[in-house]
N, C-alpha and C positions, 0 to 999 in steps of 0.2 A: 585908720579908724577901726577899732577894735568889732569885732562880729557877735550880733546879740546871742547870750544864753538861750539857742531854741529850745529844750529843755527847762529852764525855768520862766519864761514866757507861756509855755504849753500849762504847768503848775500856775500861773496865776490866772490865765482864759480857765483853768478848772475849777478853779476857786469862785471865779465871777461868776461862771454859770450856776454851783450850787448855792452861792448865798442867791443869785437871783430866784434859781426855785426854789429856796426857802422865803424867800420874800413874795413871792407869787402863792405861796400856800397861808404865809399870814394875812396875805392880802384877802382871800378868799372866807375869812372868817372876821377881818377887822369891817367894821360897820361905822356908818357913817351918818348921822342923821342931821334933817334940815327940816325948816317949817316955813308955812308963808300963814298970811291972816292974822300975826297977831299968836299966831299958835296953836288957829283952828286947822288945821291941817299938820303933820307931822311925818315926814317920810323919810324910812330907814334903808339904806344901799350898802352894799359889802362893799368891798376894794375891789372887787372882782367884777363889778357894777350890774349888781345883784339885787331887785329891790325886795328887802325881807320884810317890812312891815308899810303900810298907811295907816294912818289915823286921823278921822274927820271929825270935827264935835260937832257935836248937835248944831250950833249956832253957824257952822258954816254952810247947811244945808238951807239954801231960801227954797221953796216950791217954785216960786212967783220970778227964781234967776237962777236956773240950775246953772249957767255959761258961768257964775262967778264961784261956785262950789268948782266946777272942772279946771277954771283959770289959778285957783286957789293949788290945786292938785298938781298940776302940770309948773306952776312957779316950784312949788316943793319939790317935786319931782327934779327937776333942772337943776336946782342948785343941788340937792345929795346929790345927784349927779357928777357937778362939778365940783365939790369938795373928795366925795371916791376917787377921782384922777387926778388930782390934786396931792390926795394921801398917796396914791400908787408912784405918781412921778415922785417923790420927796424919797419915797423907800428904795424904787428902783435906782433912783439917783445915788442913795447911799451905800448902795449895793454893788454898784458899775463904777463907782470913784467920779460919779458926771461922766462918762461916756457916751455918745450919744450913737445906742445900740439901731437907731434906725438905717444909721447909716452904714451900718456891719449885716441890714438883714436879721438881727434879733438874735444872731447865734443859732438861729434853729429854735427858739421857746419860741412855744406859743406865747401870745398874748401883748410880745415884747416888739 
């Protein structure tokens, strides 16, 4: 059985690491946004799971039920959430060829 090129193994764990922190650096600026209400609430997450904006309309503010303005926010919240990990696994995935870097320890990046 022939003995792998450690050498060009080492060039491609190099290459994985930089497209990964190039993928960790777009993640940190790609945004993600989600809403709940209908549309009265609107919240914005980076890749980096970031949250860069809220936006409540007037109309999801009751006096008389602040718990469904909060429950509004926190559904919004949740889902950007879960679409930003979503985006990050779909990037990292195409970054790593599917590798699943948890079980390697992340190579040393953060975040991974």
């Amino acid at each position: 059985m022939p003995q792998p090129n450690m050498a060009q193994m080492m060039k491609q764990v190099q290459k994985m690491q930089q497209d990964m922190l190039r993928v960790q650096q777009e993640l940190a600026v790609a945004e993600v946004t989600a809403s709940s209400g209908g549309g009265l609430v609107t919240v914005t997450v980076t890749g980096a799971l970031v949250v860069r904006e809220i936006r409540i309309a007037p109309a999801a503010i009751d006096p008389d039920d602040p718990e469904l303005t909060g429950d509004l926010v926190l559904a919004a919240v949740n889902e950007a959430i879960r679409g930003a990990q979503a985006l990050a696994n779909e990037r990292m995935g195409q970054a790593t060829g599917g590798l699943d870097l948890g079980a390697l320890g992340g190579l040393g990046l953060p975040g991974v």
